[in-house]
N, C-alpha and C positions, 0 to 999 in steps of 0.2 A: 627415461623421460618421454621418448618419443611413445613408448606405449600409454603409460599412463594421459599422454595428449589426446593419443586415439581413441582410449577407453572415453575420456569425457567427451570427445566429439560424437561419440555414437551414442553415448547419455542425453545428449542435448537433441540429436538430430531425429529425424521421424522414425514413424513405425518401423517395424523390419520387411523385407522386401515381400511379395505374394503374387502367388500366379492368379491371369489373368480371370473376370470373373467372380475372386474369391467375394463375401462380404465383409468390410472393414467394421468394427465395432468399437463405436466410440464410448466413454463413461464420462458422463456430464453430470457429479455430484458436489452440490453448492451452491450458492449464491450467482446468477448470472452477473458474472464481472469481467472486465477490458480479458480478464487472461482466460475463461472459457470460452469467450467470442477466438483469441487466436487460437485455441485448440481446437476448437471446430474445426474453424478455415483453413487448420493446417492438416486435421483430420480427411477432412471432403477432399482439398489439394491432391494429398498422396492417393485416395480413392480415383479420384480420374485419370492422373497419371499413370495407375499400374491398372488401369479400365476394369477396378470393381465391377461387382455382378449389383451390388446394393453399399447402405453403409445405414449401419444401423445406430442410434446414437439411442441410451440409455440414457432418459434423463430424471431426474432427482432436486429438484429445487423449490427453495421458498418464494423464489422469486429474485429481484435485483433491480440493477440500472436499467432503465428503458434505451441508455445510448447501448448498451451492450446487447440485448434483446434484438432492435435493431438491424444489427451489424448480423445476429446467426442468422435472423429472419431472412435478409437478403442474401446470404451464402447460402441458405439452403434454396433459395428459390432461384435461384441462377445457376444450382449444382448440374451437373450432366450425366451423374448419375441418380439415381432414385436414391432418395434419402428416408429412411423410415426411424419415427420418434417413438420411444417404448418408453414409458412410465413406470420404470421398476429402483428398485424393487419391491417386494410386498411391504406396506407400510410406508411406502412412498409419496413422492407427489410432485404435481405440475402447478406448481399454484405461482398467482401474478405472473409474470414476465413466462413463467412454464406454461402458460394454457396458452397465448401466444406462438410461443415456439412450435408446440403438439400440432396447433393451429395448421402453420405453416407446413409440416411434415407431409410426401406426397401420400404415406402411408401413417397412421396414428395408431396406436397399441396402445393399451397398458395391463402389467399384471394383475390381479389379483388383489384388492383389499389397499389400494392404490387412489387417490384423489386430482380431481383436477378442476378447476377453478379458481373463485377470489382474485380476480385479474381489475377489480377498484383501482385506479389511479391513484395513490397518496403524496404529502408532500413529505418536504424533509422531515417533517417530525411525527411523520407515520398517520397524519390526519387526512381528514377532508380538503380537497384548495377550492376556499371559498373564490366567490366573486367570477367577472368574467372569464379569470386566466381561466380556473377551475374547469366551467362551460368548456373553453377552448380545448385545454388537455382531454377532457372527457370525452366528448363529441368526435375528439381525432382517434383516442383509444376503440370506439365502438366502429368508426368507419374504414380502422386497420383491420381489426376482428372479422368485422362483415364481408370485408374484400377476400382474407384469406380463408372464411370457410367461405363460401362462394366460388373461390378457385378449385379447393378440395371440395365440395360439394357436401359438406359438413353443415349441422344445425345455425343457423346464424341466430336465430331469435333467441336460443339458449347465451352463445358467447355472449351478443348484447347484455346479456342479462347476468353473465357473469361479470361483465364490465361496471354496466349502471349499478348492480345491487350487490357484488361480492358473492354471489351464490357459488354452491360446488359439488361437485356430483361424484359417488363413488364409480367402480367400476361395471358393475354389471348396469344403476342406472345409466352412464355414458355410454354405454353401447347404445342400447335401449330409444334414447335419443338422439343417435345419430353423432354423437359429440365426436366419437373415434370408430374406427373399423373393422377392429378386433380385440378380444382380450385372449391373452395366453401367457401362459404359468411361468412358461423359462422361453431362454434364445431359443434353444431347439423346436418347441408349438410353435416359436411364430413365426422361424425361416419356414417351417412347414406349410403356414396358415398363410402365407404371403406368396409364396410361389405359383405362379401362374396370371398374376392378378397384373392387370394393366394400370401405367401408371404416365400421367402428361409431365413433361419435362418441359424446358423452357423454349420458347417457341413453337408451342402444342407438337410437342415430338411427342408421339404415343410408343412407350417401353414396355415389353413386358418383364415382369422381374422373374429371375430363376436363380431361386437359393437354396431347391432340393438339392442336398448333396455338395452344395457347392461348399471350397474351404473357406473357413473362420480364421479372422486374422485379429486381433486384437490390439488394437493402438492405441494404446495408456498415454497418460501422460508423461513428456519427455521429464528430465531433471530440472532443466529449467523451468519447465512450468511450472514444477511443483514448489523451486524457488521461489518464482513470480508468486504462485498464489500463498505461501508462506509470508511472503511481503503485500499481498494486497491488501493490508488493515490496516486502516486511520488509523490505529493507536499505535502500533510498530512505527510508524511512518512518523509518528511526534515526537516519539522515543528515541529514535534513531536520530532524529534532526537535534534535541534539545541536548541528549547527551554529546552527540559531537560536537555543537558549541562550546560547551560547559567543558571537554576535554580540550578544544584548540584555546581556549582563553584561560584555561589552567596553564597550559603548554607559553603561552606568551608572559605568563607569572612565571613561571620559575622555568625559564631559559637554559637548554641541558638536558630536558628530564624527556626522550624520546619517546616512551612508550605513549605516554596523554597523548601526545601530536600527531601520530601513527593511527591513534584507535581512534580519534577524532576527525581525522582526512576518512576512514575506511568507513565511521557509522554515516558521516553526512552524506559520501557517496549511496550507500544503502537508502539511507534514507530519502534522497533524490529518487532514487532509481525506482523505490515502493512508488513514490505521488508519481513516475511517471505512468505505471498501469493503474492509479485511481484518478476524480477526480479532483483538484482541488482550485484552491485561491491563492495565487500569488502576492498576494496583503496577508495571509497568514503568513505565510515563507518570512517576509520581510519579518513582522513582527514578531516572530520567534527569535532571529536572528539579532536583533535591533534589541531584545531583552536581554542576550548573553553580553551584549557589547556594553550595555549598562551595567548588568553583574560583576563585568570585568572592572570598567572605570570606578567601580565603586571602593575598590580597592585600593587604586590608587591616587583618588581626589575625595577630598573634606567634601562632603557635598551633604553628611548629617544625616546620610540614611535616604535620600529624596532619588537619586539617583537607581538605589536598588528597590524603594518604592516602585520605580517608575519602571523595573526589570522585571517585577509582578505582573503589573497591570499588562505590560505588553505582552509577556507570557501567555495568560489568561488569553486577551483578544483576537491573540495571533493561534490557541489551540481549537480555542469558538469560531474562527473565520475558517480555518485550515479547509475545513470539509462540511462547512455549514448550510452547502444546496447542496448536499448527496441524502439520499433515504437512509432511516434510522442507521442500518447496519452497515453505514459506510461511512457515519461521523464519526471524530475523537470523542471519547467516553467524555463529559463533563466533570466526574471523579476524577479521574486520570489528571486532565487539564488541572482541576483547583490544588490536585494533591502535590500534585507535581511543583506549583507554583506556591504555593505553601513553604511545601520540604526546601525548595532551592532560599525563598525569602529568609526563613529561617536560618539555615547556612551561612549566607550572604551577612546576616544579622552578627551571628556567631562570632563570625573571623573580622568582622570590623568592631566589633567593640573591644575585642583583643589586641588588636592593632593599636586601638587608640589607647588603650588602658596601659600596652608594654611601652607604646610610644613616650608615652607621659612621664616613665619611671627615673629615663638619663636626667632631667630637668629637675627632680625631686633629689635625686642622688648626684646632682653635676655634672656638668658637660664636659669637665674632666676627665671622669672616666668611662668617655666612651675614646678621646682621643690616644690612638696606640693602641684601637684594637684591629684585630686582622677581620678581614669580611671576606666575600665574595662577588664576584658580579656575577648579578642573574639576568643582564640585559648590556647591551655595548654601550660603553660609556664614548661617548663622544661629541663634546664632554661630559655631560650630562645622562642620566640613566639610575639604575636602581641596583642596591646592593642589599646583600643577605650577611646581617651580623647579629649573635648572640639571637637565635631564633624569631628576628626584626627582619622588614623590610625597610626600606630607607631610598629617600629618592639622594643622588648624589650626584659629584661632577669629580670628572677624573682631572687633577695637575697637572699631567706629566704626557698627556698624550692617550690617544685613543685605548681603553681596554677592552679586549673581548669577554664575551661573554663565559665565564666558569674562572675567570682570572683571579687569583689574590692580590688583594688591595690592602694599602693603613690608612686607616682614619688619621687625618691629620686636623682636623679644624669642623666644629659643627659651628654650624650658623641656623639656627633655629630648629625644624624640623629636616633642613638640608645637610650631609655631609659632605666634606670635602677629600680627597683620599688622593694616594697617590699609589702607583703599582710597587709591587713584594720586593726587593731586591731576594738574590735568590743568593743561598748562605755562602757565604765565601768569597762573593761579589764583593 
């Protein structure tokens, strides 16, 4: 056990150790989101700590969240050592939230047949934001841009222009224009192409970088993270939330049955823990939540279907609010939501007309002969609770004194939709 603790501790924990000088190399492929903003930060950390020679971060993305963009923006410009941004690999790109970051880098590269651009402000639904706010967002996006190529002494009238009009440049153009300050094929051209070259660090500390020769250290992503970014998608994250309801309010129906209860505490923690690295709305939370609880009652109150109506609608609302101010690729799919809401209605539909149809049958055949038969409790009776008889549910009240839950019970007396029961005498008693 204690090994196996150690193995996951060093799974989870940073790069491997490196002598002084080496350059750390980071792989930033994806979507800029809360968990490549902490692999940066955890990346650059261990870089000044073990006093890297540089840290090179490989970047690859469509773009992402501006709160995450951000967050690298200011870890790299607060870094203590030289940070250089490479746009690889071939077929790659810097685009939105990536021309940004390049921006920021004290050194910008990219390889070969590589794009960077398209850095348009969008809203959540991938458009244009009309109106003032729009102005507002926009005007702040060009005098972010302007500021950090200005620092770096990069094209600023190109990034504006990547900003206002979505424009994008391949590689040899971006040279060309000043967007970046080298192109080279693999790591090895550009520790080459970089070595010797002066670079301002924070508080115009003037460095020079030296990575001829120096060791390459590689710091992937730990196991966590790759957890984390496993979980960083709206739709996991609704899935997770919807079926643990659906499994704990199964688990509260048929009382006994461990595994529902289990998988249900385990997906909603997951599912928690996904929305804690995205962002969301806590009126979705509820309203998912607030739909199971309806699903459930509907089971066991006459309410004619209104009740699990009302377990749709909330579903729906609460999978459309969830992540409804995040950028395209960080809402819950709308399919996903309607399907999902559908399939559970449907369900929900299924098992209550069945209910009411077996319900109906002792009344047509006597209430006779339901008395003298053995059931089960699937909830404490005290007095009052629910019993499992002849593949029924039944709301009941116990005689004789409290029973637990999984006990046998006899029906001794119905009184309409209610039975009466009392506990098993056990043979021989």
């Amino acid at each position: 056990m204690a090994a196996i603790a150690g193995t996951l501790l060093l799974a989870c924990a940073g790069g491997p150790g490196a002598p002084p000088d080496a350059v750390h190399v980071l792989t930033a492929k994806g979507t800029v989101n809360p968990v490549m903003e902490r692999y940066i930060d955890r990346g650059i950390d261990a870089a000044e700590d073990e006093q890297a020679g540089a840290v090179v971060i490989r970047l690859d993305t469509p773009g992402g969240l501006s709160s995450s963009m951000d967050g690298i923006i200011q870890r790299i410009l607060s870094a203590e050592v030289p940070v250089i941004v490479y746009v690889w690999p071939p077929g790659g790109q810097a685009a939105s939230a990536g021309t940004f970051i390049t921006y920021a880098g004290h050194v910008a590269a990219m390889a070969p047949s590589t794009v960077i651009g398209s850095a348009t402000p969008v809203d959540a639904g991938g458009g244009d934001i009309e109106g003032d706010l729009g102005n507002k967002v926009l005007e702040n996006a060009v005098a972010k841009i302007r500021g950090l190529a200005a620092l770096r002494g990069r094209n600023a009238d190109w990034a504006e222009d990547a900003v206002r009009n979505g424009v994008s440049l391949e590689t040899q153009s971006a040279l060309e224009m000043d967007v970046i300050d080298l192109v080279a094929p693999d790591l090895d051209g550009l520790l080459s192409q970089v070595d010797g070259r002066q670079v301002e660090l924070q508080q115009r500390q003037l460095v020079t970088v030296r990575t001829a020769g120096a060791a390459v250290v590689y710091n992937d992503r730990n196991l966590f993270e790759r957890f984390l970014d496993i979980l960083a998608d709206p739709n996991i994250a609704f899935l997770l939330l919807s079926l643990g309801s659906l499994a704990i309010f199964f688990e509260f129906a048929n009382p006994g049955q461990i595994f529902p209860g289990v998988f249900g505490v385990i997906a909603l923690i997951l599912g928690f823990f996904a929305l804690s690295v995205l962002p969301f709305n806590w009126a979705g939370v509820a309203l998912i939540l607030f739909a199971f609880i309806l699903f459930g009652l509907e089971l066991f109150v006459a309410s004619h279907g209104i009740l699990g109506i009302g377990g749709v609608v909330a579903l729906i609302l609460g999978g459309l609010l969830l992540t409804s101010d995040n950028p395209p690729e960080f809402r819950v799919s709308r399919w996903l939501v309607f399907g999902l809401a559908a399939a559970l209605g449907l369900f929900t539909l299924f098992i209550v007309v069945n209910i009411v149809r077996i319900r109906r049958m002792p009344a047509q055949m006597g209430v006779e002969t339901m008395v003298g038969r053995e059931a089960v409790a699937r909830s404490a009776l005290d007095p009052g609770g629910f019993v499992f008889v002849d593949g029924e549910y039944w709301s009941a009240e116990a005689e004789d004194g409290a029973v637990e839950p999984g006990e046998r019970v006899v029906v001794t007396e119905v009184q309409g939709l209610k039975l009466r029961v009392r506990k098993q005498q056990p043979e021989g008693g």
